[in-house]
N, C-alpha and C positions, 0 to 999 in steps of 0.2 A: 233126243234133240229137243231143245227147248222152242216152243212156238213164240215169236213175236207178238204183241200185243198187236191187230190193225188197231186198234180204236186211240192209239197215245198222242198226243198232239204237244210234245215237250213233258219235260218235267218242272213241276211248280216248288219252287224254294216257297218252304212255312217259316213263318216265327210266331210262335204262342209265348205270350205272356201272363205269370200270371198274377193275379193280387197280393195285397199285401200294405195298403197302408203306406207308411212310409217307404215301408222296402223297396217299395213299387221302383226307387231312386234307384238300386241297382240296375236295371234294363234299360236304364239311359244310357249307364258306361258301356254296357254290352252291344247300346245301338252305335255307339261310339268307334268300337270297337269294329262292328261290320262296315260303317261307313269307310274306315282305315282300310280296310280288305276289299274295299266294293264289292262287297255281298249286299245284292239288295234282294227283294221277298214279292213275292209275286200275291201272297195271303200273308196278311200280319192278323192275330186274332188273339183277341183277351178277355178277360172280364175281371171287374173291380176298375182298381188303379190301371192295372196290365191295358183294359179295355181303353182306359183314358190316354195314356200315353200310345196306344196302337192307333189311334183315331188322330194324334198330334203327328206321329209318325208318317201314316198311312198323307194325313190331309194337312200338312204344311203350307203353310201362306209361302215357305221360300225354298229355297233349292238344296238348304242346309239340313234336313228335318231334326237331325241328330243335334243340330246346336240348340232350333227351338226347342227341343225336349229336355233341355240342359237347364236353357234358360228359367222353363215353366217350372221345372224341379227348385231351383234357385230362387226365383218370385216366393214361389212359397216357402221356402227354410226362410227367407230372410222378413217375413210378416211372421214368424213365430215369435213366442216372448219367451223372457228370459227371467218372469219375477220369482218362481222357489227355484233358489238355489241347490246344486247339486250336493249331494251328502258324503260324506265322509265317515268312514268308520274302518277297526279292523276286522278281521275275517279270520277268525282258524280253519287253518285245514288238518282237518284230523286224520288225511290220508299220510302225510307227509310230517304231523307236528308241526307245523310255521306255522307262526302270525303274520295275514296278509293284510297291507295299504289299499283296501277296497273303495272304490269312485260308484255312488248308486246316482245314472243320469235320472235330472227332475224332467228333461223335456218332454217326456210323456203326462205327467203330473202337469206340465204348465196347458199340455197340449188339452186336456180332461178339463181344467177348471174356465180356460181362458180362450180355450181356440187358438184355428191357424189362420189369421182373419182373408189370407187368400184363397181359404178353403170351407173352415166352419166355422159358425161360432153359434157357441151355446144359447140356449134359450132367454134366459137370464142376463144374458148382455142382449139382447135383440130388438130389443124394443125402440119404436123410431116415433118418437112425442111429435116428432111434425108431417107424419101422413099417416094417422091413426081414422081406423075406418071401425062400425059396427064388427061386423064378422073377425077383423084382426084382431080385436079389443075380446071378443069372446073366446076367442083360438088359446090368447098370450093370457089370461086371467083364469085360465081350466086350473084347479088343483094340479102336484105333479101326478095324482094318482092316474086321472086320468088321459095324460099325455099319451104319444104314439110313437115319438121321437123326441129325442132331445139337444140336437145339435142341425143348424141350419146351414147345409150344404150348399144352397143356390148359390154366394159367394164364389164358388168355383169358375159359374156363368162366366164372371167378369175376366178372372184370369186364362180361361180357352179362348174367350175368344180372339186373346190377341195371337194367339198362334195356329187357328187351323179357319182353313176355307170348307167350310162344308158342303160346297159348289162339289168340292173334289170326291166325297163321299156321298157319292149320287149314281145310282145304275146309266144315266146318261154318259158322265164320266167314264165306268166304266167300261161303256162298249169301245171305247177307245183302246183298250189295253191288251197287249199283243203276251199270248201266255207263254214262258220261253225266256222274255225280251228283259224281265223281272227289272221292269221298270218302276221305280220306286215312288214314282211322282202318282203313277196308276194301282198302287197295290188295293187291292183288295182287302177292305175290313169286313170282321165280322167278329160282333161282340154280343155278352149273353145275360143273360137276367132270369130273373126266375119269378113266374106269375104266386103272385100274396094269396088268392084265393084258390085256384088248384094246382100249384106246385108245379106245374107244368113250366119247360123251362122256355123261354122266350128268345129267339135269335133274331140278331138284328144283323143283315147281310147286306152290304152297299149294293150286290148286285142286284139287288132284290127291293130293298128299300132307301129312301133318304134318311142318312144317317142324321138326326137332330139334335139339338141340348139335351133333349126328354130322356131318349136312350142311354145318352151317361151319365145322366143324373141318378138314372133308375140303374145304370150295372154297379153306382158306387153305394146301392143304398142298404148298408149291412146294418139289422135291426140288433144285433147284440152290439154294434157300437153307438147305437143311438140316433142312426139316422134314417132320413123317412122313406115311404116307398115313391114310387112316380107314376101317375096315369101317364102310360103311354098311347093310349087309345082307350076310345069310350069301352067305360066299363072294363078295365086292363090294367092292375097295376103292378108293378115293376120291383123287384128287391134286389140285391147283389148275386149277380150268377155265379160266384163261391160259395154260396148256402149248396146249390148241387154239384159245383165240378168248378174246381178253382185252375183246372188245367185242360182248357176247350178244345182235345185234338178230334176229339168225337164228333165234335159239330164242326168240324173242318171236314171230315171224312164224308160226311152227310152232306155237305153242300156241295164238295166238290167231288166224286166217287167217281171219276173218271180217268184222270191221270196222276201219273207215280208221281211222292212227293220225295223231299229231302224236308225234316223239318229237326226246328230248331228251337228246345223247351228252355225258358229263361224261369229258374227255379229263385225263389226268391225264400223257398223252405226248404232246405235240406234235407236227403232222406234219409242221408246216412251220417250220423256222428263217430267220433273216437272214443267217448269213453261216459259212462252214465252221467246224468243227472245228479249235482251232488247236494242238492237242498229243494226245497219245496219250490223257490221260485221257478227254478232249471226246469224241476218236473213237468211245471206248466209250461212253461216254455217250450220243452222237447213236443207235450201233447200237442200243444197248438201246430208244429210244425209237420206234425202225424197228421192232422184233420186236414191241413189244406197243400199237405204235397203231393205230388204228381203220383195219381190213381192209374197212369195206362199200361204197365208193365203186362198187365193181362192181354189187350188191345192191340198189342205188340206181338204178342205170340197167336193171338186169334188172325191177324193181318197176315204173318209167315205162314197160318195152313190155310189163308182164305186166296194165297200167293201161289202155294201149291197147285190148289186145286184150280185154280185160274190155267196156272202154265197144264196141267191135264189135260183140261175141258180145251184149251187152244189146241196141243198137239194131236188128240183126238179127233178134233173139227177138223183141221186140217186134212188129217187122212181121209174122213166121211167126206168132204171138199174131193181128194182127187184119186175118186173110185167112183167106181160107176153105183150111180143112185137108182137104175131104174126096177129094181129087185123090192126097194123102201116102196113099204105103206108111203102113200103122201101126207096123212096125215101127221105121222112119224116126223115126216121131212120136216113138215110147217113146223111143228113144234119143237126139234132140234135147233132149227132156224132161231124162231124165236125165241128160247131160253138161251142160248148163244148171245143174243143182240140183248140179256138182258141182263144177263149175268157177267158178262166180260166186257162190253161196248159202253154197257153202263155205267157199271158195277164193278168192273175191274182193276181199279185202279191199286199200287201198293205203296207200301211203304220202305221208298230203299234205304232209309236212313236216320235216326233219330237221334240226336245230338242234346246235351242237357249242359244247359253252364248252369251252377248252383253257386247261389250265395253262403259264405264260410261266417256259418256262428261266431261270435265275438267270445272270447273265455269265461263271462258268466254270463250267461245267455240270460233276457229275464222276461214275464211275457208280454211286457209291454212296450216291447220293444219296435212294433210297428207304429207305435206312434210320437216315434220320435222324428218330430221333424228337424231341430235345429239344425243350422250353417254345415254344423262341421260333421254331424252324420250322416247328412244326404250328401255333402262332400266325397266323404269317404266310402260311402254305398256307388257312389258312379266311379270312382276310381276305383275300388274293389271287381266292377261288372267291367269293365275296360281292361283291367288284369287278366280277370277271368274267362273271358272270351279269344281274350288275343294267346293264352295260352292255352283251351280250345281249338283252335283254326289251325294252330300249327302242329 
């Protein structure tokens, strides 16, 4: 007989997203997609891009969250430039002998030299001749050698703010939110960073704290793309929480270890392909999508025997519950008691369900692929996640 959980109090819909750059545009289609379905998330959690758009998601100025998330994706494609031209050349394929019409996109190249000016821009453009202070003038005149970053993210500042109320991503707010109800206006964020000086990873949980600029400044701030870290509190500073886990169901399980979830991984790296790498670019490309996809497979089978042994410890207690106790040591009892109330009341929460929509490689996959922001790739990255969830669900 399987024992009941007492301690359940609903089960909580997740959605974890996770970075990636431009990719990040997929998991608007895919919010797109849930808002079609009225699947709303009672925890949305990210880190990177993922964190950015779960915080627009989560804290929408309006009732549409999925359209602002559209929107902000769109602000930014459309402040990208377009000055190197894409290239052209043929391709052999030695698997097959044809010569292939090969398209190599420049927007990552435009993105590297020129910025996304709704998002960064490089060093080297940054410079403001009319509110030049001491300390800016010594910052912007350093050698490159000794720079720390090279691309100036705070521009993002201006394009969040026209989409989220951070009133809303406030533990005030959400005592209001009824767990169950997976009301969307109340979800729950929690996004991740990882501390520059001891590695230690950093969660920033609405229930727990005011989500602020600082916090996603510091989850987008990956030092292999050239951008900078954030003090988030004295003496605290802040890198991209995809340096330790680009897929945060662990720091979901940790904050909330009490009731069952249903969650929902929006992959923005594939983990499985159809057929190898067929040049050096691909290879990199495949690596990169090795280093930042979804690590919980393990987590996943540790959850089914920590599920196990939960339903035990339940049907167990239950008998020790209706038998006569008066035979127990008490101190036995006390402490049956309370490993009970810490391990299952607590601690018991499972996982009934884990759901993965992934984004489909393009046929030459190349690794700079996340930083393509133009029109028509974050176009097609939200109608690709729109696809791919809606044919998910059913």
């Amino acid at each position: 007989m399987m024992a009941k959980h007492t301690h359940e109090e609903g089960t909580e819909n997740v959605l974890i997203l996770q970075g990636g750059g431009s990719l990040g545009a997929f998991a608007c289609g895919v919010c797109k997609a849930f808002a079609k379905e009225n699947i709303k998330f009672d925890i949305i959690a990210g880190t990177s891009i993922g964190a950015i758009s779960g915080a627009i998601t989560a804290g929408s100025k309006n009732d549409n969250p999925e359209k602002d998330l559209e929107n902000f994706w769109l602000d930014i494609a459309k402040s990208s430039y377009n000055i190197i031209p894409d290239i052209f050349s043929f391709d052999f394929d030695y698997q097959n002998y044809q010569a292939k019409f090969r398209r190599s996109p420049a927007a990552s190249l435009n993105a590297a030299f020129f910025g996304v000016p709704k998002f960064f821009v490089p060093r080297w453009f940054n410079w403001n001749f009319f509110n030049l202070n001491t300390s800016q003038i010594q910052k912007d005149t350093q050698p490159p050698w000794k720079w720390t970053y090279i691309y100036d993210n705070s521009f993002l500042k201006e394009t969040i703010e026209k989409y989220i109320d951070f009133k809303k991503l406030s533990p005030n707010a959400q005592r209001n939110n009824t767990i169950g109800s997976n009301s969307n206006n109340n979800s729950r964020l929690i996004i991740t960073a990882v501390d520059v000086l001891s590695s230690e990873p950093l969660i920033f949980d609405s229930y727990k704290t005011q989500i602020e600029m600082k916090h996603l400044l510091a989850t987008i701030g990956y030092p292999q793309y050239g951008f900078p870290w954030v003090e988030v509190k004295e003496g605290t500073y802040g890198w991209d929480g995809s340096l330790l886990s680009n897929t945060p169901i662990r720091e979901v399980i940790a904050a909330s270890p009490r009731r069952d979830k249903n969650i929902f991984v929006v992959e923005n790296y594939p983990r499985k392909i159809v057929k190898l790498p067929a040049n050096m670019s691909e290879v990199q490309s495949r690596a990169k999508d090795i280093m930042f996809t979804d690590k919980t497979q393990s987590l996943e089978k540790m959850s089914n025997l920590i599920t196990r042994h939960v339903n035990l410890i339940e049907t167990l207690y239950d008998i020790f519950e209706d038998h006569d106790q008066s035979k127990i040591d008490k101190d036995k009892i006390k402490y049956i008691k309370n490993e009970h109330s810490l391990l299952v009341e607590k601690y018991g929460a499972k996982i009934l369900s884990i759901k993965r929509i992934s984004r489909e490689n393009p046929e030459s996959p190349y690794p700079l692929q996340n930083a393509d922001f133009s029109v028509n790739t974050i176009k097609e990255l939200i109608h690709q996640g729109e696809i791919r969830a809606l044919d998910t669900l059913k």
